[in-house]
C-alpha positions in Angstrom: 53.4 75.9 -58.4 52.7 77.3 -61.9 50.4 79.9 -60.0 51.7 83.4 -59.7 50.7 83.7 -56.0 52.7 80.8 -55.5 55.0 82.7 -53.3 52.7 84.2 -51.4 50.7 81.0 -50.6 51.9 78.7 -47.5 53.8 76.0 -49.7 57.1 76.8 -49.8 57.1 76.8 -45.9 55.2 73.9 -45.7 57.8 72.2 -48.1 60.9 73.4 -45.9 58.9 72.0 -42.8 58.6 68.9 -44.9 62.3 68.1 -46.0 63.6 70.0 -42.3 61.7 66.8 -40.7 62.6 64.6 -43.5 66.3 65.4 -42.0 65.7 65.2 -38.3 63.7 61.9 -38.9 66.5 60.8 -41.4 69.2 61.5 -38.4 67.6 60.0 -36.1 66.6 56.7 -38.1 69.7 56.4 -38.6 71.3 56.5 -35.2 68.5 54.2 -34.0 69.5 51.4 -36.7 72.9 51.6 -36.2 72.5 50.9 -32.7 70.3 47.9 -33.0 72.3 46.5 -35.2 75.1 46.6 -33.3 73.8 45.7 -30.2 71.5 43.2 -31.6 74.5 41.4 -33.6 77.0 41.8 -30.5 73.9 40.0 -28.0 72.8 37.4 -30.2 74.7 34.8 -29.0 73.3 34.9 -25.9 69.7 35.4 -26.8 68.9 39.0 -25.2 69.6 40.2 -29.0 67.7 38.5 -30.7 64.6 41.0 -30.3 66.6 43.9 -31.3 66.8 42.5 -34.6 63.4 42.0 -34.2 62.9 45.4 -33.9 65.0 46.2 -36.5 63.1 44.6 -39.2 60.0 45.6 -37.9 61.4 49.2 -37.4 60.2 50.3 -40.9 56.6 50.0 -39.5 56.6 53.0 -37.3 58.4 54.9 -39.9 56.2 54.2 -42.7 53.0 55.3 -40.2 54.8 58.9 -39.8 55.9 59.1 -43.2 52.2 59.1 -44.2 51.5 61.8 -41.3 54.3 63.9 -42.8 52.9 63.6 -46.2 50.3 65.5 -45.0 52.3 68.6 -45.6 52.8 68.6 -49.1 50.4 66.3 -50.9 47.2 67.5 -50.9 45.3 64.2 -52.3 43.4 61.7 -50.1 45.7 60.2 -47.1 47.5 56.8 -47.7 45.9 54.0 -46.1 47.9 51.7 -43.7 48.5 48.7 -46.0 48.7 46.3 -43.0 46.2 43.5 -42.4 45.0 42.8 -39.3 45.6 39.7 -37.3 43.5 37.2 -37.1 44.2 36.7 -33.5 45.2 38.6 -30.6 47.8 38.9 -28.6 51.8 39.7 -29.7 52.5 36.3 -31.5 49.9 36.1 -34.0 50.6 40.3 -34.7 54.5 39.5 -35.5 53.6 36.5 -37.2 51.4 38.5 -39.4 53.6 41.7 -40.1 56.6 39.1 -40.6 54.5 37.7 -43.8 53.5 40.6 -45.3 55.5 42.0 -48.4 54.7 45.8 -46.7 56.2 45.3 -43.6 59.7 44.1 -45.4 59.0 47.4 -48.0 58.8 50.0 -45.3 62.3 48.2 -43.7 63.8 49.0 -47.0 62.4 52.4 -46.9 63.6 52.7 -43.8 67.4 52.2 -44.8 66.8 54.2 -47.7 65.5 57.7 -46.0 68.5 56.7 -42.8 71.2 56.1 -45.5 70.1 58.6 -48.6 66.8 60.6 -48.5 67.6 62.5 -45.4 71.3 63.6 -47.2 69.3 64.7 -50.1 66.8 67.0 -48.6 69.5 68.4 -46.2 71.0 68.8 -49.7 67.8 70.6 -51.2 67.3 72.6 -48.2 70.9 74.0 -48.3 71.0 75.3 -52.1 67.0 76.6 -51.8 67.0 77.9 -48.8 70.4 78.5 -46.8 72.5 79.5 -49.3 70.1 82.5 -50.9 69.0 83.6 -47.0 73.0 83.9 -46.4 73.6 85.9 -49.1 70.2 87.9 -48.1 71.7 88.9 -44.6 75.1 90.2 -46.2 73.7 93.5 -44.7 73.1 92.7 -41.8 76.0 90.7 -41.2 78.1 93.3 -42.1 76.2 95.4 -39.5 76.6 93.5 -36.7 79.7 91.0 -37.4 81.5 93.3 -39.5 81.0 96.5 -37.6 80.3 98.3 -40.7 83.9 97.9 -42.2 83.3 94.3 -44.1 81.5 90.6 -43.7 82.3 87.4 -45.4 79.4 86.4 -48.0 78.9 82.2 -46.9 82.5 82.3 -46.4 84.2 82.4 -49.5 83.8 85.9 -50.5 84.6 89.3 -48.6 82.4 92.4 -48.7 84.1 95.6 -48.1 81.3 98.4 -49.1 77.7 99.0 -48.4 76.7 98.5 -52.2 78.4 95.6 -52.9 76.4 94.2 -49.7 73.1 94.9 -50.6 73.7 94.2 -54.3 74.5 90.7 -52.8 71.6 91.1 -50.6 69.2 91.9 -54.0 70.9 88.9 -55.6 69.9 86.7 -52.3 66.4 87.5 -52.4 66.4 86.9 -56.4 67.7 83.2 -55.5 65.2 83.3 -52.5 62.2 83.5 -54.8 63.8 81.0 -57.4 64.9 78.7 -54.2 61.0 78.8 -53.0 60.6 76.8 -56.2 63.4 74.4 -56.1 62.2 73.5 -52.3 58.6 72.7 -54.0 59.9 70.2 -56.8 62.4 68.9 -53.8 59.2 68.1 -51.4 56.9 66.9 -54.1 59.4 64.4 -55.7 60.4 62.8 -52.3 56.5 63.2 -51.4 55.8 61.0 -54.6 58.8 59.0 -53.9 57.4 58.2 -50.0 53.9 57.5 -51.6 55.3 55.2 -54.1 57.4 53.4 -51.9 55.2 52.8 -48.4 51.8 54.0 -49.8 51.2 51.8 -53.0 48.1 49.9 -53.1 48.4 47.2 -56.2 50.2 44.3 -53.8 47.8 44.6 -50.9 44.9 45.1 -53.2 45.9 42.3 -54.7 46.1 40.1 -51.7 43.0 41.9 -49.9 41.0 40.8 -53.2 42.3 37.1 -53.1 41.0 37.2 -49.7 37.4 38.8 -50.8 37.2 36.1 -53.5 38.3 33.4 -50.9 35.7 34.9 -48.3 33.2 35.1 -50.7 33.9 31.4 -51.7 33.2 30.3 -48.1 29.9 32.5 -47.6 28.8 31.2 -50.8 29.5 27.4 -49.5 28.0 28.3 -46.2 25.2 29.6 -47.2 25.0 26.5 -49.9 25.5 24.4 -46.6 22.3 25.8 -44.6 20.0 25.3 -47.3 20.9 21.9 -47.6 20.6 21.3 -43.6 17.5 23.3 -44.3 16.1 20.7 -46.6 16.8 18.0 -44.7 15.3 18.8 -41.5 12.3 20.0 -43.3 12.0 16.3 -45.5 13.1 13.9 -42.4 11.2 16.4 -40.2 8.4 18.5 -41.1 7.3 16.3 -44.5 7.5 12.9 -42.6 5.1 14.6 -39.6 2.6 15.1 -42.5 3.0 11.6 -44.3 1.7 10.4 -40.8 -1.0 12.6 -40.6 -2.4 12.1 -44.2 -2.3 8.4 -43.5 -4.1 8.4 -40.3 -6.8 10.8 -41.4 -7.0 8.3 -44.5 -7.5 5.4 -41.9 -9.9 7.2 -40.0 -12.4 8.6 -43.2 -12.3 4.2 -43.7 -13.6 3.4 -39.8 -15.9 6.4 -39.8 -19.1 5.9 -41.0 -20.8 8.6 -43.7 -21.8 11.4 -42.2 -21.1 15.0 -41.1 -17.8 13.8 -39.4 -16.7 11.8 -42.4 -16.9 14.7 -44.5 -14.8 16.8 -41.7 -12.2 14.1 -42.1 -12.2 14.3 -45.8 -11.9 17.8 -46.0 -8.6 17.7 -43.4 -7.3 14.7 -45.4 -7.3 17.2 -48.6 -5.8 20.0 -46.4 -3.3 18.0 -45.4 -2.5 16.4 -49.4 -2.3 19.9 -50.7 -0.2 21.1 -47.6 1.8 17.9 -47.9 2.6 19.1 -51.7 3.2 22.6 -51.0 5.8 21.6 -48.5 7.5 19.4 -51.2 7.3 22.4 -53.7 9.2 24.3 -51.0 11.9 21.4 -50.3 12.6 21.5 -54.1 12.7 25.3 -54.1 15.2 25.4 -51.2 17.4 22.6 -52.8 16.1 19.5 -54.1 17.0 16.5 -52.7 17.9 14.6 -56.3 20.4 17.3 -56.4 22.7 16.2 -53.2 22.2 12.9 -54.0 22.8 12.2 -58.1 24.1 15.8 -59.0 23.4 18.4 -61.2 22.2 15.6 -64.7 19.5 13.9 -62.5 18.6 17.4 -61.0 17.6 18.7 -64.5 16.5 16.2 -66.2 14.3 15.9 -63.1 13.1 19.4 -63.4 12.2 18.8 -67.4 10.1 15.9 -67.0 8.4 18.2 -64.5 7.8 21.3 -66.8 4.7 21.8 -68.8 6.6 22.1 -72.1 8.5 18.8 -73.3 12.5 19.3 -73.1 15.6 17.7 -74.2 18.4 17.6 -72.3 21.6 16.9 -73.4 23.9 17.3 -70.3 27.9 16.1 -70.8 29.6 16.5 -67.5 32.8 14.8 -66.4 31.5 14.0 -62.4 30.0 16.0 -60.0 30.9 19.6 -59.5 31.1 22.3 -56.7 28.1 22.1 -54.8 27.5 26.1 -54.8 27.9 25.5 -58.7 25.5 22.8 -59.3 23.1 24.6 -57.1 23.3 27.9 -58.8 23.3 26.1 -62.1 20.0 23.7 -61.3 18.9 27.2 -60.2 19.1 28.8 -63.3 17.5 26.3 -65.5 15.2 25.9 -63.4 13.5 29.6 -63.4 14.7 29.1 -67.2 12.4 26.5 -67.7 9.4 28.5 -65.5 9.4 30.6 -68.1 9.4 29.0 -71.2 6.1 27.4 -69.4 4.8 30.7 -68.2 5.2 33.2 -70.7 7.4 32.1 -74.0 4.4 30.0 -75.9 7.0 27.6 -77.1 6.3 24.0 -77.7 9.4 22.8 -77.2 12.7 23.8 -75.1 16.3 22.2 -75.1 18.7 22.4 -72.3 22.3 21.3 -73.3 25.6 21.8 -70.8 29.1 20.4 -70.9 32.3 21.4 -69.0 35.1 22.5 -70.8 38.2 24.5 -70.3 37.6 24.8 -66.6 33.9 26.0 -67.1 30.5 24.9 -67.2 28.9 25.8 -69.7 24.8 25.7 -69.8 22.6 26.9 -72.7 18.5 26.6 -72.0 16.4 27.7 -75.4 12.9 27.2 -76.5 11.5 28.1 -79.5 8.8 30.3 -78.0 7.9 34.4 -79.0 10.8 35.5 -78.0 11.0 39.1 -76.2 12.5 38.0 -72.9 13.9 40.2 -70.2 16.4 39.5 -67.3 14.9 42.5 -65.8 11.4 42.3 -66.4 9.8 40.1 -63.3 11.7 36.9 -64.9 13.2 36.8 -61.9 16.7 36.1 -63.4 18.3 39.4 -62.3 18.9 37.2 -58.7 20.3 34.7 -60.6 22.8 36.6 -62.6 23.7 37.9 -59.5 24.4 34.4 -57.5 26.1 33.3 -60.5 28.7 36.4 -60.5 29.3 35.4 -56.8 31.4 32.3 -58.5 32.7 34.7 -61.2 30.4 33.2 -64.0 28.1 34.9 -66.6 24.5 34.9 -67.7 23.6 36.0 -71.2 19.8 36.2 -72.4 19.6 36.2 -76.6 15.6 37.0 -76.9 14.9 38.7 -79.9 11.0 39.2 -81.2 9.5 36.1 -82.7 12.6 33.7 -80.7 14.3 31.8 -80.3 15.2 32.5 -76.7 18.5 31.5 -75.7 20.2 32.0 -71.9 23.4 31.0 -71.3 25.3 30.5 -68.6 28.9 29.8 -67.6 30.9 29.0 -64.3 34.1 28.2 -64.1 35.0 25.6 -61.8 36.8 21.8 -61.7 34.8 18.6 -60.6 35.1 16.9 -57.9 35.0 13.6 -59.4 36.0 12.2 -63.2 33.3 10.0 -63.6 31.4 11.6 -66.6 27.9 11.9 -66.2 25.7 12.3 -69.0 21.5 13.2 -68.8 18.4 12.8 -71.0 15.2 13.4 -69.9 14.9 9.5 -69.5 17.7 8.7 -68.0 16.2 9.8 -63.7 16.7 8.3 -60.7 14.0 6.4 -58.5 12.2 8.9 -56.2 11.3 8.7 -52.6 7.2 7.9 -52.4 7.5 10.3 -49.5 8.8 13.1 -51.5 
């Protein structure tokens, strides 16, 4: 509007189509209302009105979805999304259970009584002073031309025109009110085009919901997916592991009845194999989710992992039960590929892992007091971690400055499951399985 070819451009029309519909839609509205109300209150009693009312409080809906067509007209921004969820099931029952829940559905009823009962009056209002009343006073001419056959015309009714000057002076005065009415009709469609936007095209609530519903969904992939790996490991240790135990015990048993010779050094060789494929397989049970972990929790898990890492470690683990399974599996995680690399590539002769729960968060903090110079993003393979721990809305810091220490530290928050407070050292682990 602060353009000079404002006039000339399509907007004013498009803003007298806008409130002209807003008026139509307005009388209409609220006709329809009226009527279901009345019927609906007068047939309660016996039942059959009972879905009027229905319908009225779910007749904001339909509104709401042509209010954001007729926006269309005047705003020129993106186009309001439907706010509306979808049901989780079909068929009409679990749609009006849903609509009859949701804050929008009971916001576009209220807008609906607003545009039947005010909005419509005020752009019939708007319409009136910008446009009627300066095109009336426009056509004096003409009026007086036709209507008044030449002698004189009424100007809108309150005023009479007896000469041909004093008309088209009032017809110069109408198209100065014209041009200044063009403007008026552009304020009056964008304020009740921001108004509708505000009122059945605002995002916060149902983002708000929509993203309590992402974290909620992401919650149960993440304890899904926590779920398989587990079912994972334990077909592949009752399963696939015990398979092999057999076999490396019968070619044992055989090398002992076979006498030396070519074939005994066959059955040596296979026994090997089958050792070293027997370990790898228990490397990859631990890597998928270790076993120690289901069964004594996220304390026996690490201390388990620092007796087995080449560099000695403390751990000093203060927990008040066990936790979350997706968090002690994305914690064990952590320190685990923590403590690869300290025994990789830090140098360090010593590393500490210490961890306690407070304020609704675990808290974990692995350092060694290697060279230092450590990188998330540098093949440590931590980047994937960082990224399984911001599924549970944690954080991962590395402190690795040149010459050390390294320190990563991790928090989760969560609440155990139990109140029996666990603490770890690297003494303090469970009896294993011979089998693995």
């Amino acid at each position: 509007m602060a353009g000079a070819r404002y006039l000339l451009s399509p907007w004013p029309w498009r803003s007298v189509a806008y409130l002209l519909s807003g008026v139509l839609l307005g009388v209409t509205l609220l006709v329809g209302l009226a009527l279901l109300a009345v019927l609906g209150g007068m047939l309660a009693l016996v039942v059959v009105g009972l879905p009027l009312l229905v319908g009225l409080v779910l007749a904001g809906i339909p509104v709401a979805r042509l209010e954001r067509r007729r926006l269309r007209l005047v705003d020129a921004g993106t186009d309001p999304a439907d706010p509306h969820r979808t049901p989780g099931a079909e068929g009409l029952r679990p749609w009006l259970t849903t609509r009859l829940r949701e804050g929008a559905t009971w916001r576009e009823l209220g807008y609906a009584l607003l545009l039947a009962g005010l909005l419509w009056p005020v752009d019939a209002l708007v319409v009136t002073v910008g446009l009627l009343f300066p095109a009336g006073l426009a056509a004096t001419p003409l009026l007086m031309a036709t209507v008044g056959d030449g002698r004189e015309t009424k100007v809108l009714k309150q005023w009479t025109v007896t000469t041909w000057p004093a008309a088209f002076a009032v017809a110069v005065l109408g198209l100065a009110l014209l041009c200044a009415g063009a403007y008026l009709l552009g304020v009056g469609a964008g304020a009740r085009g921001a108004l509708t936007r505000l009122l059945i095209a605002s995002r916060e609530g149902e983002l708000g919901e929509r993203l309590v519903e992402l974290t909620r969904s992401r919650v149960r992939l993440v304890d899904a997916f926590e779920a398989e790996r587990r079912r994972i490991e334990r077909d592949l240790h009752d399963g696939a592991q015990q398979r092999l135990v057999a076999l490396t015990m019968t070619l044992g048993l055989a090398r002992l009845d076979v006498p030396p010779g070519p074939l005994a050094e066959q059955l040596t060789k296979a026994h090997q194999e089958a050792d070293a494929a027997l370990a790898e397989l228990r490397e990859l049970i631990r890597g998928i989710h270790p076993k120690v972990l289901t069964d004594y929790g996220l304390a026996a898990a690490v201390a388990d992992a620092a007796d087995r890492c080449a560099v000695p470690v403390d751990v000093a683990l203060e927990l008040p039960g066990r936790l979350p399974d997706a968090v002690e599996a994305a914690a064990y995680f952590v320190v685990g590929e923590a403590l690869t690399n300290v025994s990789r590539h830090s140098g360090a002769s010593r590393a500490t892992v210490t961890g306690e729960h407070r304020d609704g968060r675990l808290v974990l903090r692995v350092s060694d007091d290697g060279r230092g110079g450590a990188r998330a993003g540098a093949g440590s393979g931590l980047t994937g971690l960082a990224d399984r721990v911001s599924v549970l809305d944690g954080r991962l810091s590395l402190a690795s400055p040149a010459g050390g220490p390294t320190v990563l530290r991790v928090e989760i928050p969560c609440r155990p499951r139990s109140v029996a407070p666990v603490t770890s050292a690297p003494s303090a682990l469970p009896s294993r399985d011979p089998s693995g």
